[in-house]
C-alpha positions in Angstrom: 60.3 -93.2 1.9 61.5 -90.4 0.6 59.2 -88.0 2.4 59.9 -89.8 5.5 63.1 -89.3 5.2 63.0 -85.6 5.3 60.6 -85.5 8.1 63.0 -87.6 10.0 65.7 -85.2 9.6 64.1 -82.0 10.1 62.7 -83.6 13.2 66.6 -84.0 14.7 67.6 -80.6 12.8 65.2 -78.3 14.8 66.6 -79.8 17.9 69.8 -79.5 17.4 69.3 -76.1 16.5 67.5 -75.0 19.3 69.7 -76.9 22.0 72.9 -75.3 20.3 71.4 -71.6 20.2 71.9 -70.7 23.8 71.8 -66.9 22.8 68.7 -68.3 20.6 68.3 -65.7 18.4 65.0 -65.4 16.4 63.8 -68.0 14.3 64.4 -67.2 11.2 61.4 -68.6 8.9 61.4 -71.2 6.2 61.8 -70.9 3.0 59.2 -71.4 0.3 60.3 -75.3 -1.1 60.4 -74.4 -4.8 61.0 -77.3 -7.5 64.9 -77.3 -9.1 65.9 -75.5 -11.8 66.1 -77.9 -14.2 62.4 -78.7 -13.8 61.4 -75.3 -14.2 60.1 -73.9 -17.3 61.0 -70.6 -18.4 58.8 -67.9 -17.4 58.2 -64.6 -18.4 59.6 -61.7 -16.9 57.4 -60.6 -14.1 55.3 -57.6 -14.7 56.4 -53.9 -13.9 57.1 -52.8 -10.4 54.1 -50.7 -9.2 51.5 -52.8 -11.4 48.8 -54.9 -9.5 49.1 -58.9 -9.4 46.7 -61.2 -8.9 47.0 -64.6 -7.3 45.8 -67.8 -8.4 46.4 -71.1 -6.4 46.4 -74.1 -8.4 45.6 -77.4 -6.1 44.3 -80.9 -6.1 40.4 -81.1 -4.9 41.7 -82.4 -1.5 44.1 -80.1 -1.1 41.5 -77.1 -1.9 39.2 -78.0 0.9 42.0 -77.5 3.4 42.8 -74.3 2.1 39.3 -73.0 2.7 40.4 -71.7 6.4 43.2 -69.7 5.3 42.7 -66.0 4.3 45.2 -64.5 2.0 44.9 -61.9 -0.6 44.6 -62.5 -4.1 45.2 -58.8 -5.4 48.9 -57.5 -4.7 50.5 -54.1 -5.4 52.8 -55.4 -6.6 55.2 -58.4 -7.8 57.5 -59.1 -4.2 53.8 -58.4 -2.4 52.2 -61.5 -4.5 55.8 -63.6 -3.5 55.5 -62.6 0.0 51.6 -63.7 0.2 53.0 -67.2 -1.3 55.3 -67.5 0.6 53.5 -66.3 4.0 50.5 -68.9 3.5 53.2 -71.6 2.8 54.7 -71.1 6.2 51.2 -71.0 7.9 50.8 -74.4 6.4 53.6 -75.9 8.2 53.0 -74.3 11.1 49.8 -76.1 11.5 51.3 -79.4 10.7 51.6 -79.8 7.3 55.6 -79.6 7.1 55.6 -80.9 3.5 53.5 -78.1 2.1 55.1 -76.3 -0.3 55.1 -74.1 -3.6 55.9 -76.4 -6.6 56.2 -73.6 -9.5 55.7 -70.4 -10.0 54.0 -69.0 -13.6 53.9 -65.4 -14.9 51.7 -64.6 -17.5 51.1 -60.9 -17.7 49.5 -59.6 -14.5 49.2 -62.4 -13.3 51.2 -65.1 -10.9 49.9 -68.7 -11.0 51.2 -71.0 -8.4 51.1 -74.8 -8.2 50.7 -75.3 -4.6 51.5 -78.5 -3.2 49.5 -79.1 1.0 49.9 -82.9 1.7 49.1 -84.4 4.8 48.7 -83.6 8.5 51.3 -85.3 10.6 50.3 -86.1 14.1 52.1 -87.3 16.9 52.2 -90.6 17.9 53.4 -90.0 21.2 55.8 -87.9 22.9 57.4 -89.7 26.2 59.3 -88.4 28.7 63.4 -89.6 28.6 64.8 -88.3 31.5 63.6 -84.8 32.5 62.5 -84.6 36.1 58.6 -84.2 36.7 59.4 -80.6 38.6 60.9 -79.7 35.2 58.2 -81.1 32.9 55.9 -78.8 35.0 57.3 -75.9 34.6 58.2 -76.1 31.0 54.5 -76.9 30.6 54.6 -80.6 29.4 51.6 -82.5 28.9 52.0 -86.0 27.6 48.4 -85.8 26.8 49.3 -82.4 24.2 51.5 -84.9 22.5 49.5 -88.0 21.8 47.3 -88.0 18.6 47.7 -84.2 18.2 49.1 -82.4 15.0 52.4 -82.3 15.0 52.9 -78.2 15.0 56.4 -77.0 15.1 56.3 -73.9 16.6 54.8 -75.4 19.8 57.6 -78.0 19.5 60.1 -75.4 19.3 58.4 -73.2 22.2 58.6 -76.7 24.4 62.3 -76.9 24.1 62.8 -73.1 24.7 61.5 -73.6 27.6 62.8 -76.9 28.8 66.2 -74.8 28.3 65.2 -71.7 29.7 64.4 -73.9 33.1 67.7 -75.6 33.0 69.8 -72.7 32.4 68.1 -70.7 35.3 69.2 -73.8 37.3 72.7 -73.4 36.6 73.0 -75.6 33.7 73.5 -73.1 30.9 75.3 -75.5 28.4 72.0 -77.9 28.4 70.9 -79.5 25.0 67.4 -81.1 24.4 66.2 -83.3 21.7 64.8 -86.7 20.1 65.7 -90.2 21.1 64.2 -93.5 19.7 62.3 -91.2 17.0 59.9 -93.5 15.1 58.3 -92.5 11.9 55.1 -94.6 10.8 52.7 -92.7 7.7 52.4 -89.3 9.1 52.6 -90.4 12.9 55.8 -89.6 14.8 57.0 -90.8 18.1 60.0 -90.5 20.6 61.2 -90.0 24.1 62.5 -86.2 24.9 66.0 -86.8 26.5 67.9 -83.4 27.8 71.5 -83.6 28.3 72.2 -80.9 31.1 75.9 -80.8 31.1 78.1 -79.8 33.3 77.1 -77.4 36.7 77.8 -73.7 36.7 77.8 -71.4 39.4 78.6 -68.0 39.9 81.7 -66.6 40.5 81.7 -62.9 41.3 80.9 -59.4 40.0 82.9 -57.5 38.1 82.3 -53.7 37.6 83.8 -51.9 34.8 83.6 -47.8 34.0 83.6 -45.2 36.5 81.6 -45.8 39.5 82.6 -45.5 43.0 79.6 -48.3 43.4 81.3 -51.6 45.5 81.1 -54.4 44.0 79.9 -56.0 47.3 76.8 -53.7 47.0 75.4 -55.2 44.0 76.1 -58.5 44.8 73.8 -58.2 47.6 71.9 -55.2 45.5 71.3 -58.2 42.7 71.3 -61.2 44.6 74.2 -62.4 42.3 76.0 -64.8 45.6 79.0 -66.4 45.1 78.6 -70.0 44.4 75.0 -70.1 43.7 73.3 -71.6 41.1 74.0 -69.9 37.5 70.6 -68.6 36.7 70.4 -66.2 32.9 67.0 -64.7 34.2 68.6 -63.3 37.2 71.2 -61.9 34.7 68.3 -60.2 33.1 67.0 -58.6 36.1 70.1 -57.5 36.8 70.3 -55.7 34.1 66.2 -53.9 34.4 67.2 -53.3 38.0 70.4 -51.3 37.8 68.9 -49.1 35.0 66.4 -47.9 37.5 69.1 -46.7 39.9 68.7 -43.3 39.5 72.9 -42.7 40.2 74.1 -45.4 37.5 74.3 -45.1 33.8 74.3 -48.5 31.9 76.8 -48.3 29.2 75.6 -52.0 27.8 74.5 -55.2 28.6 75.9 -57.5 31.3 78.9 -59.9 30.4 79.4 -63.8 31.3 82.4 -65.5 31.0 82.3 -69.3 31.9 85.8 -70.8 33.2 85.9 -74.2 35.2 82.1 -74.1 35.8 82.2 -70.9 37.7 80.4 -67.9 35.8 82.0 -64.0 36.3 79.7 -61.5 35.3 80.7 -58.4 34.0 78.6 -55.0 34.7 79.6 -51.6 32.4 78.8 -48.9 34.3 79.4 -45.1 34.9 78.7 -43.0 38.0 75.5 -40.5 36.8 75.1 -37.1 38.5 72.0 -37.8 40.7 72.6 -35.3 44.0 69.7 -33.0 43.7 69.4 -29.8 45.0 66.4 -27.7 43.3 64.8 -24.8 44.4 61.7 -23.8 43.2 59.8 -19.9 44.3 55.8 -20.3 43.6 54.0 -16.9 42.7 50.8 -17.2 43.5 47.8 -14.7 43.6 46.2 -14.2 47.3 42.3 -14.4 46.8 41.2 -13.0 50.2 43.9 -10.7 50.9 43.6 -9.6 55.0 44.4 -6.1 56.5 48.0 -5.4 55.8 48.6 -8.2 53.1 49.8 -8.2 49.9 47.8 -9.2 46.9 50.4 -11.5 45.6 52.3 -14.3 48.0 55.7 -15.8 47.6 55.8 -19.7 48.2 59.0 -22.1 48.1 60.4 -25.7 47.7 63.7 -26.3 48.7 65.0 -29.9 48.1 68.3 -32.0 48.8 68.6 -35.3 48.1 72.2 -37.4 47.9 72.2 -41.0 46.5 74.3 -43.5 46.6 76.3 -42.1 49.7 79.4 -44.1 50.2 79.1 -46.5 47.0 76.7 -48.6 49.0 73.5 -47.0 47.8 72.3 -45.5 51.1 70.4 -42.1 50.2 69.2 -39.4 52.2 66.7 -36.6 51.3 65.2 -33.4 53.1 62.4 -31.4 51.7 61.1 -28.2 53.1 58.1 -26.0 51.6 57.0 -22.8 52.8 52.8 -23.1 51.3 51.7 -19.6 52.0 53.1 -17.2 55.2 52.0 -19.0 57.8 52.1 -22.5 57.0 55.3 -25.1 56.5 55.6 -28.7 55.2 59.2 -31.2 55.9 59.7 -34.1 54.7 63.1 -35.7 55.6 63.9 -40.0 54.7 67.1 -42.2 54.8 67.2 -45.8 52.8 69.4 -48.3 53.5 69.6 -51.2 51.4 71.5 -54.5 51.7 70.5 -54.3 55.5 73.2 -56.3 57.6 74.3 -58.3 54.2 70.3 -59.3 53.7 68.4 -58.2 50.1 66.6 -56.3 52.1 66.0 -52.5 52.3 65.4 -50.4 55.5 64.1 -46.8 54.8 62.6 -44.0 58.1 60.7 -41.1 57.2 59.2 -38.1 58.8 56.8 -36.1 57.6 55.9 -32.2 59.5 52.8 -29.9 58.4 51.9 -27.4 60.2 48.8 -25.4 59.2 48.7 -21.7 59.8 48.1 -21.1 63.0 45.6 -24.4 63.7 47.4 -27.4 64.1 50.4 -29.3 63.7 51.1 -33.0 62.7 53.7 -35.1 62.8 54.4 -38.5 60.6 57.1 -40.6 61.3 57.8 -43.8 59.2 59.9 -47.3 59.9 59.7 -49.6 56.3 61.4 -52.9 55.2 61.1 -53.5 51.3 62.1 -56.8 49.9 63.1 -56.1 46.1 61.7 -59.1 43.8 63.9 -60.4 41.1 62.0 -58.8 39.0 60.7 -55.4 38.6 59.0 -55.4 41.8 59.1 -53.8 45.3 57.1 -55.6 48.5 57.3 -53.6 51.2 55.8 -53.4 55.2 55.5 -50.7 57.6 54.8 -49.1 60.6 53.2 -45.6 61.1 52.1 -43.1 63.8 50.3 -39.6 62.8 49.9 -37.5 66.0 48.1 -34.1 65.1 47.4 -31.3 67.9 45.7 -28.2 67.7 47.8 -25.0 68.0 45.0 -22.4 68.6 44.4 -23.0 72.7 42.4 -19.5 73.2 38.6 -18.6 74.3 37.2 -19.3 71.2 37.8 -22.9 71.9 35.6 -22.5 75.4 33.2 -21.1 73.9 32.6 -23.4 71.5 28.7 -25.2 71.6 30.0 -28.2 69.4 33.1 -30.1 68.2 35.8 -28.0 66.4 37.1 -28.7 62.6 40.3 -30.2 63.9 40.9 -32.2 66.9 43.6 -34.1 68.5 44.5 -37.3 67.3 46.6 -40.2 67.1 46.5 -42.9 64.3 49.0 -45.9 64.7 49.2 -48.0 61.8 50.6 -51.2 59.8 50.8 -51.3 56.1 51.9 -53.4 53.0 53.4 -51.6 50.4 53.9 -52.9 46.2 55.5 -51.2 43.6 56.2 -52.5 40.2 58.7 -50.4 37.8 59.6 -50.9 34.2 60.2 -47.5 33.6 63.4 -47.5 30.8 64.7 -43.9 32.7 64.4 -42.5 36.0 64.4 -38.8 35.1 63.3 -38.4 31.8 61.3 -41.9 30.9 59.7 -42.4 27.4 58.1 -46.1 27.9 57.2 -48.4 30.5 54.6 -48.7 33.5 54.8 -47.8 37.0 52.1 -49.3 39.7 52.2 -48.8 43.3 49.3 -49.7 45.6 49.1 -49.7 49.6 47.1 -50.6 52.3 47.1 -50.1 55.8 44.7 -50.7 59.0 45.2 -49.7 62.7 43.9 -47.9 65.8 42.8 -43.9 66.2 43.0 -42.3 69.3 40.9 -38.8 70.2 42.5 -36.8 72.6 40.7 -34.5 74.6 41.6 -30.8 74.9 41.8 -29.2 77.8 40.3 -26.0 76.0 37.2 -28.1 74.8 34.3 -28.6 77.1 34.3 -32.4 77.8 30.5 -32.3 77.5 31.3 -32.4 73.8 33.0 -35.2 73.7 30.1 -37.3 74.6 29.0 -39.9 71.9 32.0 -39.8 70.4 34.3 -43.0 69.9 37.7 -41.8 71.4 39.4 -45.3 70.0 38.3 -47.0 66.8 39.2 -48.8 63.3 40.5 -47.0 60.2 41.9 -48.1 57.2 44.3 -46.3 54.5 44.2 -47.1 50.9 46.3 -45.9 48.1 46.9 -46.4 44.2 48.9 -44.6 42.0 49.7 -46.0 38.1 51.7 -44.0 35.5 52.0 -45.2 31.5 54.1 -43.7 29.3 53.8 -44.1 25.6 56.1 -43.1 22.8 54.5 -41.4 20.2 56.5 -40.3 16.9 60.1 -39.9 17.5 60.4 -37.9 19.7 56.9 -37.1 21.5 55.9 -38.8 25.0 52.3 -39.5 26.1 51.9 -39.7 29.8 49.0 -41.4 31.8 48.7 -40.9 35.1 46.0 -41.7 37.7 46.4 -41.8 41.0 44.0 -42.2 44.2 43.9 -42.2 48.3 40.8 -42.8 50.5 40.9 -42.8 54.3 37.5 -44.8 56.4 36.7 -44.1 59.5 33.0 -43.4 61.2 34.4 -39.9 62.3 36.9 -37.9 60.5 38.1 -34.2 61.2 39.6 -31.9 59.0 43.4 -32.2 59.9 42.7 -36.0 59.6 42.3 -35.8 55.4 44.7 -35.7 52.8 46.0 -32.8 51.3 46.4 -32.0 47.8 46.7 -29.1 45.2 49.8 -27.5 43.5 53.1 -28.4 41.4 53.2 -32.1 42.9 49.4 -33.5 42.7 46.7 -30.7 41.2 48.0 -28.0 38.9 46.8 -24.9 39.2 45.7 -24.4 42.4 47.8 -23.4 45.7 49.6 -26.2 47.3 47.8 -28.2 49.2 44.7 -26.0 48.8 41.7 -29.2 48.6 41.1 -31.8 51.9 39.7 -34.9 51.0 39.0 -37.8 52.3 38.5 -39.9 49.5 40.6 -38.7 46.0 41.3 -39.3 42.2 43.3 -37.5 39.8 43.8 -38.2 36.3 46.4 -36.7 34.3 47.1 -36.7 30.2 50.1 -34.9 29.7 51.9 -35.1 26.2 55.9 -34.4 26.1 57.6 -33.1 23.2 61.1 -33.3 23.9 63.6 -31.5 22.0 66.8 -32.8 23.1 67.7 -35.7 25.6 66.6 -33.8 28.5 64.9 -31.0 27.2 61.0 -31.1 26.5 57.8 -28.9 26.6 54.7 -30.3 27.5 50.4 -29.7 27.7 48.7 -31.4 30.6 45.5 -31.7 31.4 44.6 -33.1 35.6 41.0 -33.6 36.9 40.0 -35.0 40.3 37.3 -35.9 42.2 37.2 -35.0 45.7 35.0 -36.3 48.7 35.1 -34.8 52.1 33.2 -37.6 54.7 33.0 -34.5 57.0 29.6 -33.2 59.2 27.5 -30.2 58.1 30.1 -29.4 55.2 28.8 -27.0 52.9 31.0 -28.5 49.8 31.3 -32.3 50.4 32.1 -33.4 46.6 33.9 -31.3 44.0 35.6 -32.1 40.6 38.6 -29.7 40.1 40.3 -29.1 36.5 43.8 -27.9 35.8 44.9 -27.3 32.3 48.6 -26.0 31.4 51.8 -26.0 29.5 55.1 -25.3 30.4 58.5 -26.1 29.4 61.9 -27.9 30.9 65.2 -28.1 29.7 69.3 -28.0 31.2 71.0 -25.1 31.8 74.5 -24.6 32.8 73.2 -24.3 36.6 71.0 -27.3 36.4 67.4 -28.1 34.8 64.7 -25.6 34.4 61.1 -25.7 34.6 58.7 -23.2 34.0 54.8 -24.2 34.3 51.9 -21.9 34.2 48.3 -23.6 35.3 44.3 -22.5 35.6 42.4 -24.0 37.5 38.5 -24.7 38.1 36.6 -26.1 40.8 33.3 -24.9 42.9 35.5 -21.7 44.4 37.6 -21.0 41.6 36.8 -20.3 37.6 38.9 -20.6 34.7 40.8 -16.9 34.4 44.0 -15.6 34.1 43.4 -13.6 37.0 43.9 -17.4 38.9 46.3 -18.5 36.6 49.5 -20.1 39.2 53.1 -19.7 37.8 55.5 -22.0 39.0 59.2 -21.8 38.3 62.9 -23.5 39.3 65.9 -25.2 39.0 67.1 -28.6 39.9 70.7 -29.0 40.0 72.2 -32.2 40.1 75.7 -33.0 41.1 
């Protein structure tokens, strides 16, 4: 009876605990049951610290065979090592069941600790029925009334059941929800009852509240956050609200998110500080010229200018420009607006253009329409529309001479896409753990168009219309190691299908952004990888030096081309840290592939400053 007793109670205990904790804290574990004082006998002192301990059990026959799949160690270091061990194998007891197990008295005698160890029996589950917890619920809290007939009563996967029996009510907007036993019936070492959860009253949200300086509106990240005005309460998306506004890259999370309940309506509170997050960086590129030309210099000068401005208004709209000069003939823009919140809607409307133009060959344009939905979570689902229209620029005789089809060609590839990201980075700028993914995919219709420089002789055989398809990967990890050193993994990939592909059709790749230590853009590929391993040793919050290692594989689905596969290296160090004008970076790279060997000589300098305001 006695024994029954106890059962009963820690049975009503456990969920009154869990069903009161609605912060839920860890479990804390239990302690090792040791007989009273008075039925102890003295014991000697224990032995020195530092001194090894050995451990013997002492157990009845049946309680021996049970202990037979349990490892633990019977040689200690030490004294609080040997009480640990006793007390760690005691807890795995319960934990499978056996809630009476416990250690019954403890005996020193030199170095060694004797312990009376008591197991008992299994208790089972008669069976577990369901009070009044909707089937919807039961589901997703992952009841089985089958789990809880005739199996061992294990209180961890009781506990874990109720966790999240509460979790699912208080993303439901009952938040104040308790869960426990009801008709609990105790016969031998079989227990019974019905599960009853008391939901309490309905919450729902109230508003925002932002706190700190921000010029953010309020009426942003309700949309932003999906936090609406008399909608269910719901602690996950208070969670996510919290993941997704540290990876805004112009707010600065003081702390966590606040709730106060009044009157069933919930007002959360946000802490949050405007961060400087305008860019503007400009970055000069010296780079040595291999096959200098009559009247050129040995060395050329390259650039990167960049402006970017974030959170324009308090409503999160951004707008960037980019503009490269790659060598002296050849220029690259990028230029993109975002708008998010779109017409009071989660969603986010972004338009890009991209413009290369290649020496004196050709030039192509990209623009861009896309319309992301951001999960409640940490991820990004995105679709879009795309046009890339690329036309020669070299319309001379050489062209009407020509016996076969030139290396570029003009073309037009319309497109539709789905786009995914998923980010869990814990900084925007300077991250030291989490996991980036982004993958995309798109399919649509190329279009040859004939020049009226190119004999249309050579044309023939050639489909002017037909299928491609664009694929893309990219996946970063980043790994603290020590206390203040970073370990980066990058690998990222692109691959372009079609029966016919022309040079200006490829990607491009090579430089600061993609392949270090090469030009920019140097390699055209039509299929890509590039793995990086870069380790960050930071010195300060935003001040690091770093070695890198890239390597790629290339493939070029090109005709007749002399170098269709190649595997270029880049190896480099460099170093980044804030100055009183903005952050520095300094990089210096060599490179190796089939036209280039490892050499100072080829060694690619890159320098700059991004200043943020």
């Amino acid at each position: 009876m006695y024994v029954r007793f106890l059962v009963f109670w820690w049975l009503l205990l456990s969920a009154a605990t869990v069903a009161a904790a609605q912060g839920r804290p860890p479990l804390r574990p239990a302690a090792v049951a040791l007989p009273p004082d008075s039925a102890r006998k003295p014991a000697p002192a224990p032995p020195r610290p530092g001194r090894p301990v050995v451990l013997r059990l002492e157990t009845a026959e049946a309680d021996a065979a049970l202990l037979r799949p349990y490892r633990f160690r019977r040689q200690l270091p030490d004294s609080l090592a040997a009480l640990r061990e006793v007390r760690q194998l005691v807890l795995a007891l319960q934990a499978d069941a056996y809630l009476t197990a416990s250690a019954d008295g403890l005996r020193w005698t030199h170095d060694t600790l004797r312990v009376r160890l008591y197991v008992g029996e299994q208790f089972h589950w008669a069976r577990l029925r369901n009070g009044n917890l909707g089937d919807a619920l039961l589901t997703r809290a992952g009841f089985r009334e089958k789990l809880y007939q005739q199996q061992p009563l294990r209180p961890r996967e009781w506990v874990k059941f109720q966790e999240n029996v509460l979790h699912e009510a208080e993303n439901q907007g009952y938040p104040f929800a308790t869960i426990g036993l009801d008709s609990l019936t105790l016969t031998g070492t079989e227990i019974g009852g019905r599960v009853v959860l008391r939901r309490g009253p309905v919450v729902v949200f109230d508003s925002i509240q932002i706190i700190g300086k921000t010029k953010t509106k309020a009426q942003f990240l309700t949309r932003y956050l999906q936090i609406e005005p008399n909608q269910p309460f719901s602690q996950q998306r208070i969670r996510e609200a919290d993941r997704r506004l540290r990876q805004l890259p112009y707010l600065q999370v003081k702390a966590a998110p606040e709730v106060r309940f009044s009157q069933g309506r919930a007002r959360v509170y946000f802490l949050l500080d405007d961060r400087t997050a305008n860019q503007f960086d400009a970055i000069v590129g010296v780079l040595p010229n291999p096959n200098p030309g009559p009247g050129q210099k040995k060395v050329q000068i390259t650039g990167d200018v960049t402006l970017n401005l974030r959170n324009i208004g308090g409503g999160g709209k951004g707008l960037g420009v980019q503009w490269r000069k790659l060598d002296a003939t050849s220029q690259l823009l990028d230029a993109q607006y975002l708008h998010p919140t779109f017409f009071g809607t989660p969603l986010e409307v972004s338009a890009s253009f991209n413009l290369l133009k290649q020496n004196d060959l050709f030039l192509t344009t990209r623009p861009r329409l896309q319309v992301a939905y951001p999960t409640a979570q940490a991820g990004r689902l995105a679709v879009f529309v795309e046009q890339r229209n690329s036309r020669l620029l070299n319309q001379d005789s050489a062209l009407q001479r020509a016996t076969s089809l030139p290396d570029n060609i003009d073309s037009q590839f319309s497109s539709y896409g789905l786009d995914y990201t998923w980010n869990t980075l814990d900084d925007p700028y300077f991250p030291r753990r989490g996991l980036l993914l982004s993958g995309q995919a798109a399919i649509g219709t190329k279009r040859i168009s004939k020049n009226g420089d190119v004999k249309p002789e050579l044309y023939e055989g050639l489909a002017l219309r037909s299928r491609q398809i664009s694929l893309g990967l990219r996946a970063e990890r980043y790994f603290r190691v020590g206390r203040a050193g970073v370990l980066v993994t990058r690998l990222r990939g692109e691959a372009l299908l079609n029966d016919r592909l022309f040079l200006n059709d490829l990607f491009r790749l090579g430089g600061l952004a993609t392949l270090r230590g090469f030009n920019e853009l140097n390699f055209y590929a039509s299929q890509y990888a590039v793995g990086t391993a870069e380790f960050r040793q930071f010195i300060g919050p935003d001040a690091y030096v770093f070695l890198f290692a890239d390597q790629a594989y290339l493939r070029r689905d090109l005709p007749q081309d002399p170098f269709p596969r190649d595997t270029p290296t880049g190896l480099g160090a460099g170093l980044s840290f804030r100055t009183g004008a903005g952050q520095f970076q300094f990089v210096y790279a060599l490179g190796r592939s089939q036209q280039q060997r490892f050499g100072l000589s080829s060694g690619k300098i890159h320098f700059g400053i991004t200043s943020r305001f």
